[in-house]
C-alpha positions in Angstrom: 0.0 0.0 0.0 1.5 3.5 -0.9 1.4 5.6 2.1 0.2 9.3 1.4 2.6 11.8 2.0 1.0 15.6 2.8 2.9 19.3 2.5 1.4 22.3 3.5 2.0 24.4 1.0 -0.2 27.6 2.2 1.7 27.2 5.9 3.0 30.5 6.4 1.4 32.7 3.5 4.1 32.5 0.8 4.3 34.0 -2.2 3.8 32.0 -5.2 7.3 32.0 -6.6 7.8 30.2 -2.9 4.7 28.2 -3.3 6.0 26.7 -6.3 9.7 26.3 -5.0 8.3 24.1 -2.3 6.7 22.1 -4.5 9.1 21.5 -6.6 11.8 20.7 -3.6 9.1 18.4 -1.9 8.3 16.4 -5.5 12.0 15.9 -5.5 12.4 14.4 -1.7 9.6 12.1 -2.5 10.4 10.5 -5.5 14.2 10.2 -4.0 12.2 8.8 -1.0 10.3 6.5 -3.3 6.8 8.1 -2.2 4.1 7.6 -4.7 1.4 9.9 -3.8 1.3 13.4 -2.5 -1.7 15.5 -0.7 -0.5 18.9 -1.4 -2.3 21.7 1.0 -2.8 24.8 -1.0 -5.9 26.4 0.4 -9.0 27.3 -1.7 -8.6 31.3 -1.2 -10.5 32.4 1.5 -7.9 34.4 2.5 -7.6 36.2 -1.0 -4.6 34.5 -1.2 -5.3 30.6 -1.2 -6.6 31.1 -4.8 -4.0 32.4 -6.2 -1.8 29.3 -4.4 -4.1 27.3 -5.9 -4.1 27.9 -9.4 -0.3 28.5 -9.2 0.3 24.9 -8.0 -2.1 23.0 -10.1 -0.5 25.2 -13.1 3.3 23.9 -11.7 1.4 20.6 -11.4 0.4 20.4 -15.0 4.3 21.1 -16.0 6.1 18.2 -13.2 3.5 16.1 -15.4 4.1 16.9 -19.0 8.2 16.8 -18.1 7.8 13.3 -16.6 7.5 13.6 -12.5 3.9 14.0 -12.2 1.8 11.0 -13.5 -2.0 12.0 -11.7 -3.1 14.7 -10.6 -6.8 14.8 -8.6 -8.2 17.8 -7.3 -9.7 18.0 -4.4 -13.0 19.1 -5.4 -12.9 16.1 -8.2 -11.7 13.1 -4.8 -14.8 11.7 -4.5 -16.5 8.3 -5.3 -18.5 9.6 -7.7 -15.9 10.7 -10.3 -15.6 8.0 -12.9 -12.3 9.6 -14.2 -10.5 8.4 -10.7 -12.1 5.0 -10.0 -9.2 3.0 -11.3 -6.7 5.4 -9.6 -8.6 4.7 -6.4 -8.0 0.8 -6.9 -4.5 1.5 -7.8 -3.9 3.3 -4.5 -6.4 1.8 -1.5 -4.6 3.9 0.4 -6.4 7.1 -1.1 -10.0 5.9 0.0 -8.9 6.1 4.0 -7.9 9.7 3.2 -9.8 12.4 4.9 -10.2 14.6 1.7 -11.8 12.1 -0.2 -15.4 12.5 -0.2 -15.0 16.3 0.9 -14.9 18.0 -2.4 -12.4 20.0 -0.3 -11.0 22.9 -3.1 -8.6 22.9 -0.5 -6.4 19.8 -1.9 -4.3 18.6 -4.8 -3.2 14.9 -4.8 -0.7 14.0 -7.5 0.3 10.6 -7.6 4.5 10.9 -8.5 6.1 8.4 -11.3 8.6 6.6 -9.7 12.3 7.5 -10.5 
């Protein structure tokens, strides 16, 4: 079973050029680390500033996939058992149905399963 790892990206109220450096430093220690699957805590922008987090990391997302590092990536208002799209993710990853995101269509979250090194 892949265990879940979770950063908090929106800890502290960074910028987004930190946001993103984060991100990128903590996809790197994971896949060294052999971690699969990341919960990535951006916020939802409640604050005025978790939106902008938000789309910035789902954007950086989108680039760690099309350069290789990034295989899935499920957000968190799409982590529920009623998206087709992620059924056989879910049975890939068991481990992803015990989280306490799924269900929540929590805008929240990011999860982005890694490819392994």
């Amino acid at each position: 079973m892949s265990k879940i790892k979770t950063i908090v990206i929106k800890e502290g109220m960074p910028s987004i050029d930190e946001a993103r450096k984060k991100l990128i430093s903590e996809i790197e220690i994971a896949r060294n680390a052999g971690v699969r699957i990341l919960k990535i805590v951006h916020g939802y922008g409640s604050s005025g500033v978790g939106g902008a987090l938000r789309l910035a990391i789902r954007k950086s997302l989108n680039y760690r996939k099309k350069d290789g590092q990034v295989e899935i990536i499920i957000y968190g208002e799409r982590f529920n058992r009623n998206n087709e799209d992620i059924k056989p993710t879910m049975k890939r990853y068991p481990s992803l149905n015990t989280d306490s995101d799924y269900n929540r269509n929590n805008e929240g979250v990011t999860i982005a399963i890694l490819k392994s090194k």
